[in-house]
MMTF fields as JSON, N, C-alpha, C and O atoms, coordinates in Angstrom:
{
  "mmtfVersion": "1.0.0",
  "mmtfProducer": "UNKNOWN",
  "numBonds": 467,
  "numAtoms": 468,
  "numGroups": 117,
  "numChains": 1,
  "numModels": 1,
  "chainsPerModel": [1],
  "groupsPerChain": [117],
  "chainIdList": ["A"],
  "bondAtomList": [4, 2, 8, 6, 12, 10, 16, 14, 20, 18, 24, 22, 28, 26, 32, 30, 36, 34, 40, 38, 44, 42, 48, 46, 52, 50, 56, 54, 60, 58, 64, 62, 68, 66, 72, 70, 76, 74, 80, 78, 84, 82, 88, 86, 92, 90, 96, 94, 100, 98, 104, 102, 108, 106, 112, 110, 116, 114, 120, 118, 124, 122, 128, 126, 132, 130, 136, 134, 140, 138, 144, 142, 148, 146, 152, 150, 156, 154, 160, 158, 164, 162, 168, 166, 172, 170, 176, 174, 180, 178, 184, 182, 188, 186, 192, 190, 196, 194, 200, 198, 204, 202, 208, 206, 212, 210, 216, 214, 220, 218, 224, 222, 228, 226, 232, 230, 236, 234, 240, 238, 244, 242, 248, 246, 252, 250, 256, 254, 260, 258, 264, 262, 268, 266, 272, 270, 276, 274, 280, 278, 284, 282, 288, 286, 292, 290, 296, 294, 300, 298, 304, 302, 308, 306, 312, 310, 316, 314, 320, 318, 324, 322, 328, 326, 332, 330, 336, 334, 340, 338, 344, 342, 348, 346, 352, 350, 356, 354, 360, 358, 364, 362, 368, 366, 372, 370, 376, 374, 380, 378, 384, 382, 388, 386, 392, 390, 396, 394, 400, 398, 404, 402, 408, 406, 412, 410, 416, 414, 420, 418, 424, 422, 428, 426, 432, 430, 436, 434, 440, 438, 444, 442, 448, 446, 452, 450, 456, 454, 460, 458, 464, 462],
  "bondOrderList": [1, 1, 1, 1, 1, 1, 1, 1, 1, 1, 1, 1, 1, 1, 1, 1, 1, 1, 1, 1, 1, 1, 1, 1, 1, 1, 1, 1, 1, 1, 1, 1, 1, 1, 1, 1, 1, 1, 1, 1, 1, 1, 1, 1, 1, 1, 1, 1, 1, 1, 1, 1, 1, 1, 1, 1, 1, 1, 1, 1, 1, 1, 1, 1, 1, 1, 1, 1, 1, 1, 1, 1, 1, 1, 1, 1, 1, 1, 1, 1, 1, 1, 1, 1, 1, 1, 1, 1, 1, 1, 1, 1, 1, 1, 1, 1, 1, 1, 1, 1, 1, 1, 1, 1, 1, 1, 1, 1, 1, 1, 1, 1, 1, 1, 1, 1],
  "groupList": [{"groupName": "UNK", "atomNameList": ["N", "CA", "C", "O"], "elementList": ["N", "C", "C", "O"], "formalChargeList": [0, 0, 0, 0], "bondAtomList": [1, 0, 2, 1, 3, 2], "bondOrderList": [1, 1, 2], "singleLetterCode": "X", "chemCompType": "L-PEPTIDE LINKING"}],
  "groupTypeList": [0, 0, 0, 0, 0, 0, 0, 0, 0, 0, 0, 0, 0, 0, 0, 0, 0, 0, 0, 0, 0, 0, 0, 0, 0, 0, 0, 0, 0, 0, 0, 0, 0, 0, 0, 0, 0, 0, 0, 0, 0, 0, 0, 0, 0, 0, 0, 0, 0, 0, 0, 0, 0, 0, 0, 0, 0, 0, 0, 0, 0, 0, 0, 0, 0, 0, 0, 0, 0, 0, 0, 0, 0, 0, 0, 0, 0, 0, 0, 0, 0, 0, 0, 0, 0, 0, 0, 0, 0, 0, 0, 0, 0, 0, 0, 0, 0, 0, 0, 0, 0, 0, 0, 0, 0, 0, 0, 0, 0, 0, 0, 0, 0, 0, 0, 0, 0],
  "groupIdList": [1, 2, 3, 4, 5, 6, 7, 8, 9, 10, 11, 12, 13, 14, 15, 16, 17, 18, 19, 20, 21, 22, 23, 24, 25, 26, 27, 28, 29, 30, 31, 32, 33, 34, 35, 36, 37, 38, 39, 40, 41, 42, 43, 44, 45, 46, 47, 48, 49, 50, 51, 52, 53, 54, 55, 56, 57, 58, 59, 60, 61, 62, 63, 64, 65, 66, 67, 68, 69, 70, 71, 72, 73, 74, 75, 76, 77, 78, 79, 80, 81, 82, 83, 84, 85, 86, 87, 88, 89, 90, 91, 92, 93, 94, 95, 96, 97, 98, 99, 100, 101, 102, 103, 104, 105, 106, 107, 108, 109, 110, 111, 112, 113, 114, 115, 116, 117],
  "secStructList": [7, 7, 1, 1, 6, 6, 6, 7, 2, 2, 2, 2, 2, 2, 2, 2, 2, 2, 2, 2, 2, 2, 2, 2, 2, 6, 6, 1, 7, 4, 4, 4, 0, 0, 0, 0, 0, 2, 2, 2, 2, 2, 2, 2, 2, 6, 6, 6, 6, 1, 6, 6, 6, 4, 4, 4, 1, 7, 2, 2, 2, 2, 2, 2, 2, 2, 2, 2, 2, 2, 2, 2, 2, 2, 2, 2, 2, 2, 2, 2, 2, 2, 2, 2, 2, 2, 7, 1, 1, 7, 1, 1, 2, 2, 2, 2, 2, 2, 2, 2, 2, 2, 2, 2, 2, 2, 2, 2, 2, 2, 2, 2, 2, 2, 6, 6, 7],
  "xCoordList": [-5.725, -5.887, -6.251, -5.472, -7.43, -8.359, -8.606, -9.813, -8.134, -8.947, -7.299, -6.312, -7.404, -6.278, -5.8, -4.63, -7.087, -6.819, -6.338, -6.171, -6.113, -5.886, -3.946, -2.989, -3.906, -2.12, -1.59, -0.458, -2.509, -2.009, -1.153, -1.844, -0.31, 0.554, -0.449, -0.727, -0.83, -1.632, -2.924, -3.167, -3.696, -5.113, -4.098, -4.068, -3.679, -2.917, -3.015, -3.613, -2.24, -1.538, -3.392, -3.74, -4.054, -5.109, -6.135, -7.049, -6.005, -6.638, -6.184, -6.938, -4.548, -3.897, -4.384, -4.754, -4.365, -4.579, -6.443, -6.805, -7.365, -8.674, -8.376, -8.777, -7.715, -7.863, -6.595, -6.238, -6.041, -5.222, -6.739, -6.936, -7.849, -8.697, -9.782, -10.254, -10.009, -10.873, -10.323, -11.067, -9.089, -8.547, -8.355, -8.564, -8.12, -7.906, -9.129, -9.134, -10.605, -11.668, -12.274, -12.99, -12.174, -12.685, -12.631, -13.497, -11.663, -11.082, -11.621, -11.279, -12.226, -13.606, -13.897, -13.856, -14.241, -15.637, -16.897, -16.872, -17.988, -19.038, -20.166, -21.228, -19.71, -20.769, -20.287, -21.056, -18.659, -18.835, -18.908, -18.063, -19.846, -20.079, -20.798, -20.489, -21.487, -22.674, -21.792, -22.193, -20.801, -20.348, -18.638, -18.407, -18.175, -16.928, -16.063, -15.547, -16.287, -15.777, -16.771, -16.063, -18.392, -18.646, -17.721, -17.252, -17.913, -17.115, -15.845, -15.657, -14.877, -13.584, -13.55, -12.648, -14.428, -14.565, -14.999, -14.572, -15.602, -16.532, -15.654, -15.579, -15.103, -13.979, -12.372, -11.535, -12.51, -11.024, -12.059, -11.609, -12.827, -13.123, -13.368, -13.464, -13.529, -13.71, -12.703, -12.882, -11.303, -9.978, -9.955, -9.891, -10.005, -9.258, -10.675, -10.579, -11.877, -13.216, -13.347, -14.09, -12.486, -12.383, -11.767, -11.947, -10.808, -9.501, -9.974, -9.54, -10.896, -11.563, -13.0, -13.597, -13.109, -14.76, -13.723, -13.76, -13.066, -12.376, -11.442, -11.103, -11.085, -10.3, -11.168, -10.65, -12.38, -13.003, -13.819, -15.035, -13.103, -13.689, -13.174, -11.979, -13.191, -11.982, -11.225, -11.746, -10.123, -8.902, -9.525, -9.187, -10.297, -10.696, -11.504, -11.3, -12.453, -13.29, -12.532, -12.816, -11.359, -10.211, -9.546, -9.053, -9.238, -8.967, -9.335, -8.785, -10.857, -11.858, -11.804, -11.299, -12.22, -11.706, -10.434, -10.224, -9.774, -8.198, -8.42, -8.054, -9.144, -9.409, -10.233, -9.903, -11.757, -12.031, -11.691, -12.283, -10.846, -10.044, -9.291, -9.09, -8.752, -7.709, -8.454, -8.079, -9.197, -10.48, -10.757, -10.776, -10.9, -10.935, -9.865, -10.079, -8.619, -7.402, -7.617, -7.577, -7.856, -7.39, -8.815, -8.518, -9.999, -11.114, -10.439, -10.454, -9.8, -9.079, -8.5, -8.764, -7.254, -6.526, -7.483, -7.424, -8.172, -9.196, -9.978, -9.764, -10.576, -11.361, -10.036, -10.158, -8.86, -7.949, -7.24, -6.779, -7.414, -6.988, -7.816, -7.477, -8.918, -10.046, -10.019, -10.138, -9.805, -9.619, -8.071, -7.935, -7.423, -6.542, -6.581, -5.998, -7.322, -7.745, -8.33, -8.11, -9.404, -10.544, -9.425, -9.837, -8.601, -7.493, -8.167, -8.453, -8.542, -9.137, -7.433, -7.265, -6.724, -5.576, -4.315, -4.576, -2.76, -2.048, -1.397, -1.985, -0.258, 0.443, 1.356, 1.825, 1.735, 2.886, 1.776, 1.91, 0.714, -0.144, -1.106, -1.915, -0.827, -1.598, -0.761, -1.195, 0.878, 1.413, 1.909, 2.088, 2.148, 1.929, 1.322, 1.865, -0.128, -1.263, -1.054, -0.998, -0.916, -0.895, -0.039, -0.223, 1.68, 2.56, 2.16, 2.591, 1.248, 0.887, -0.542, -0.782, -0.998, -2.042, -1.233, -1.491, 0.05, 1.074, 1.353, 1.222, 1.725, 2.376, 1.39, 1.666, -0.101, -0.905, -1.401, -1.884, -1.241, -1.056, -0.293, -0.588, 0.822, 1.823, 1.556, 1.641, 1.2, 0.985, 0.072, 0.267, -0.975, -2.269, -1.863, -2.561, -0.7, -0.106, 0.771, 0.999, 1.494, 2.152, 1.348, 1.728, 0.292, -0.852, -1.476, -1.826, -1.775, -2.521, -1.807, -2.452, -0.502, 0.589, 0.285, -0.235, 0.696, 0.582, -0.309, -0.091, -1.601, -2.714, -2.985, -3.836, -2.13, -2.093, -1.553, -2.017, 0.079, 0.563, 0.099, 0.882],
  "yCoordList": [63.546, 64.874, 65.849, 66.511, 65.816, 66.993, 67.994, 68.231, 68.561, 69.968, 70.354, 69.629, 71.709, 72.532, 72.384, 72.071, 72.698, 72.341, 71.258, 71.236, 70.296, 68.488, 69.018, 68.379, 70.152, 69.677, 70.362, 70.209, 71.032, 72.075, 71.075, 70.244, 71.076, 70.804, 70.352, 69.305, 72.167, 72.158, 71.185, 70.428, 71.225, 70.634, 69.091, 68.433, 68.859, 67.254, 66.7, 65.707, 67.6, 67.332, 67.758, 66.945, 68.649, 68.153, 67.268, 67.181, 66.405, 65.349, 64.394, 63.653, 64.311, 63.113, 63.683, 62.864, 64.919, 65.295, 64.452, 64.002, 64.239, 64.31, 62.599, 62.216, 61.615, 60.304, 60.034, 58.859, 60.847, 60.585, 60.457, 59.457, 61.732, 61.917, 60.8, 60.428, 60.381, 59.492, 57.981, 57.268, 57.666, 56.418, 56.997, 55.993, 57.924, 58.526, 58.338, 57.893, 58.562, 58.855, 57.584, 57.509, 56.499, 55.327, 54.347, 53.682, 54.631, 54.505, 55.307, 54.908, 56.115, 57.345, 56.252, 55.09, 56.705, 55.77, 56.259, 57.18, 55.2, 54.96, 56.057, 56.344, 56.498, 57.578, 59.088, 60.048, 59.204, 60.563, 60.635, 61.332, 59.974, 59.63, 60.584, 61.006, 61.155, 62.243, 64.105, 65.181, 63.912, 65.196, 65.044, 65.275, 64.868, 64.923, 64.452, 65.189, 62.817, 62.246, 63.194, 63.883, 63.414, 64.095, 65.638, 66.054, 66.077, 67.298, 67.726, 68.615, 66.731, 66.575, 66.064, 66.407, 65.364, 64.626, 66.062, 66.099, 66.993, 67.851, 69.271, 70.029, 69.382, 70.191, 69.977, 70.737, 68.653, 68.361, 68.075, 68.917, 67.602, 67.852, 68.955, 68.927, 70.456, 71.363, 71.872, 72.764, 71.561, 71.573, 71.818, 72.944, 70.773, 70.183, 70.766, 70.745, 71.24, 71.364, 72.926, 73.512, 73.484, 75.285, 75.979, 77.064, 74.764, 74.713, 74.637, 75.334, 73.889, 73.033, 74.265, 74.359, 74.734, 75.476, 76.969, 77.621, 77.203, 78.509, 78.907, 80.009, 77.524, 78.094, 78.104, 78.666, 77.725, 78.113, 79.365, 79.322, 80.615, 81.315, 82.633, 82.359, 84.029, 85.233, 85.372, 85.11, 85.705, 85.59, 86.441, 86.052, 87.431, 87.485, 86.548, 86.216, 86.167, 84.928, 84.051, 83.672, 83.693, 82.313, 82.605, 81.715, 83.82, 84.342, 84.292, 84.02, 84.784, 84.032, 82.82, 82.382, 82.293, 80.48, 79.971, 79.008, 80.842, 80.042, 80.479, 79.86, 81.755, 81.883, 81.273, 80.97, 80.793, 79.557, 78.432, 77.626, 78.202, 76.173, 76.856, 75.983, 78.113, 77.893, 78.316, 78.261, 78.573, 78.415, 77.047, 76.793, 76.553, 74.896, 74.034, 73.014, 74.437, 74.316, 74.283, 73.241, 75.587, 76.185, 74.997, 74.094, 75.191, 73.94, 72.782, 72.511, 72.047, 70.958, 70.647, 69.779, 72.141, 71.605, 71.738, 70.713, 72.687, 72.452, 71.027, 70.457, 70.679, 69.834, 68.222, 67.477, 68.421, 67.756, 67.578, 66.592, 68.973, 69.161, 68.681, 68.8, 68.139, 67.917, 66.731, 66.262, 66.008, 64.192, 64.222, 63.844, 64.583, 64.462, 64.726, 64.105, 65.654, 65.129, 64.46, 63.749, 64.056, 63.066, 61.616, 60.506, 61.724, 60.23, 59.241, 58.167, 60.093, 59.296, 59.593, 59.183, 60.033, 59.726, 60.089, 60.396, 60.019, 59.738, 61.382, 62.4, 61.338, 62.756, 62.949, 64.08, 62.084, 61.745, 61.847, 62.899, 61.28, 61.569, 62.73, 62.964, 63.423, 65.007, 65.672, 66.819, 65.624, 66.148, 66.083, 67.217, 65.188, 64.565, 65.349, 66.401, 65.209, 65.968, 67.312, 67.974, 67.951, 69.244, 69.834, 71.051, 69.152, 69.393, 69.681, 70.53, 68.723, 68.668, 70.037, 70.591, 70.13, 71.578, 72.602, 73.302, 72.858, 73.792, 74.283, 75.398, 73.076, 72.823, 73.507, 74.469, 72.685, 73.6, 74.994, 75.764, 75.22, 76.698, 77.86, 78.967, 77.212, 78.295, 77.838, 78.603, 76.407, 76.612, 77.529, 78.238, 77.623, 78.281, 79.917, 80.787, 80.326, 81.655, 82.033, 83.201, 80.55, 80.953, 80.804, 81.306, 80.107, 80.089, 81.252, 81.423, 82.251, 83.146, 84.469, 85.299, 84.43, 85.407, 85.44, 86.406, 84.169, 83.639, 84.225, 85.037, 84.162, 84.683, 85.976, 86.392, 86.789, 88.016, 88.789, 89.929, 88.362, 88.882, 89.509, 90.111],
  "zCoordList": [-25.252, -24.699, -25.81, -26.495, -25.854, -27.366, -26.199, -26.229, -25.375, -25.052, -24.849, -24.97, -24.512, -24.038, -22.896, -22.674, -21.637, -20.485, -19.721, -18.502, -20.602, -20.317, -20.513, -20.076, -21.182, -21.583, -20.129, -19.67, -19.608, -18.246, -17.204, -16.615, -17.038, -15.749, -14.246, -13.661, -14.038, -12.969, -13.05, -12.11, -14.132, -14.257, -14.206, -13.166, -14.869, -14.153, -12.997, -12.583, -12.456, -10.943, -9.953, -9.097, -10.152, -9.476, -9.606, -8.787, -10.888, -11.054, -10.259, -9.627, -10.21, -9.251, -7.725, -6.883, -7.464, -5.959, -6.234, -5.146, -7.181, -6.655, -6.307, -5.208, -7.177, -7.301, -6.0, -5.915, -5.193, -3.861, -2.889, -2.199, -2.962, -2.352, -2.006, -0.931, -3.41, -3.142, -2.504, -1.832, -2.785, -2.597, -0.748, -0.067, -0.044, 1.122, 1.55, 2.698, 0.906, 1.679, 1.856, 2.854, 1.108, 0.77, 2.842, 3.411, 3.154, 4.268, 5.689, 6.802, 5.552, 6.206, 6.905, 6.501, 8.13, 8.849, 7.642, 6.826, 7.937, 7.191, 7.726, 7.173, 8.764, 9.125, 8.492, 8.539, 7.779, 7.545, 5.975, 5.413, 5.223, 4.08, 3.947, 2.833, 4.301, 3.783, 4.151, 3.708, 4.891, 5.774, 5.133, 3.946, 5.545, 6.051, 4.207, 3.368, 4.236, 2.803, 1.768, 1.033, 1.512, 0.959, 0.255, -0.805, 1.863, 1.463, 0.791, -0.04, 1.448, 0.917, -0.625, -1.39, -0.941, -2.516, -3.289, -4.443, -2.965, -3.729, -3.816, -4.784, -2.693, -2.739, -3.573, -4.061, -3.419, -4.306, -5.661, -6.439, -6.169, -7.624, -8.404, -9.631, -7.328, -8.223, -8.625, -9.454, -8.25, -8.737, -9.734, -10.227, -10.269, -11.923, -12.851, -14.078, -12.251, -12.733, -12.877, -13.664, -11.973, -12.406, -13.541, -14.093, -13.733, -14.866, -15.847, -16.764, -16.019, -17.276, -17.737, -18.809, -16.98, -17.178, -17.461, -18.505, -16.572, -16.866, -17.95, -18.383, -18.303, -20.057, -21.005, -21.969, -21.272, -21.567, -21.529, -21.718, -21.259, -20.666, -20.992, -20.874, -21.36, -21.299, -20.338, -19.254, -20.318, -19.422, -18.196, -17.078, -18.261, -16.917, -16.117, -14.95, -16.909, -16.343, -15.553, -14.416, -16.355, -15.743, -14.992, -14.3, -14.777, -13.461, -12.052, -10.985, -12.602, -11.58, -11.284, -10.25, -11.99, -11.887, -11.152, -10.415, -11.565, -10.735, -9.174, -8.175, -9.251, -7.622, -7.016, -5.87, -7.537, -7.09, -6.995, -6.277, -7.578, -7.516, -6.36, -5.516, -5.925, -4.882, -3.244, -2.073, -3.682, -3.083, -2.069, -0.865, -2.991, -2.946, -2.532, -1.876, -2.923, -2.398, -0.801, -0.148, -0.248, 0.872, 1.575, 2.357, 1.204, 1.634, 2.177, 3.378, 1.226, 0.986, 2.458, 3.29, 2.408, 3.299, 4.877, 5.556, 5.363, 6.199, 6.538, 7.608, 5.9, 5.834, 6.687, 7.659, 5.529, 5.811, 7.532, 8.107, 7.955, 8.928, 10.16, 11.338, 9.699, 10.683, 11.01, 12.141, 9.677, 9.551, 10.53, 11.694, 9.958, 10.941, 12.762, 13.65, 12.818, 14.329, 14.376, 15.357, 13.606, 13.921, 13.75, 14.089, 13.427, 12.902, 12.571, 13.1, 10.953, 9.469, 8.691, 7.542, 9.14, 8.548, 9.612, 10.775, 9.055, 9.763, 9.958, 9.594, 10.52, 9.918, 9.104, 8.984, 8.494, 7.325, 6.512, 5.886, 6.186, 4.979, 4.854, 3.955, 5.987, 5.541, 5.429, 5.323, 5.359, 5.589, 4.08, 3.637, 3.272, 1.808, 1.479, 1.141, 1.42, 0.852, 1.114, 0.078, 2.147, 2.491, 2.056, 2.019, 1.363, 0.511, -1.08, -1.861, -1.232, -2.638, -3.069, -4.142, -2.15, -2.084, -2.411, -3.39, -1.489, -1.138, -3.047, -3.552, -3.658, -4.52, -5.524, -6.241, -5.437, -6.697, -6.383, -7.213, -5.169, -5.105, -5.562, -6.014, -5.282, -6.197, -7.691, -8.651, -7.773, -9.873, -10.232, -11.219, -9.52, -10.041, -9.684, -10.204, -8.771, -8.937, -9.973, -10.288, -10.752, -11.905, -13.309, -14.368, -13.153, -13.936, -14.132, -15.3, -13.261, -12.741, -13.629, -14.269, -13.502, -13.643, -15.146, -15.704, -15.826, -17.278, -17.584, -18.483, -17.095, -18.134, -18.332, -19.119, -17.486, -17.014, -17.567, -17.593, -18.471, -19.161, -20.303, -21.038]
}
């Protein structure tokens, strides 16, 4: 871990939320490969990818940034909510996932706070 953003808590924990995603989407019917798994893959990678571009960045910039990853967050759980009617997954496992969104939401509000000081 040579960058800064790699020691972050949050940028962690949404790397594990992107590699839950993909191992979740792999399982997609084969028709929502272009729509649906697309979307959800592209939305959970800009996660850990706002973190990474935005500390690099002046604390207002990363600000910005944290509001786009939560952005993406809130995507997430949408998108999530759809598979679940469509029953590409169960309700114990969006309910997992939708815990774990919950979760980097408030980090990226104590993240948010942090940089603020």
């Amino acid at each position: 871990m040579g960058f800064s953003f790699e020691k972050l808590n949050v940028y962690n924990k949404a790397n594990e939320f992107v590699n839950d995603i993909y191992l979740l989407t792999k399982a997609f019917p084969r028709d929502e490969m272009f729509s649906l798994t697309s979307q959800l893959r592209r939305a959970a990678v800009s996660i850990p990818m706002n973190i990474a571009e935005g500390s690099a960045r002046t604390k207002k910039d990363f600000n910005r940034f944290i509001d786009m990853a939560r952005g993406s967050i809130f995507e997430c759980v949408t998108i999530l909510r759809i598979a679940l009617e469509q029953e590409y997954l169960n309700q114990k496992r969006y309910i997992d996932l939708e815990d774990k969104l919950t979760n980097l939401s408030k980090m990226f509000s104590g993240l948010k706070r942090s940089i603020s000081q």
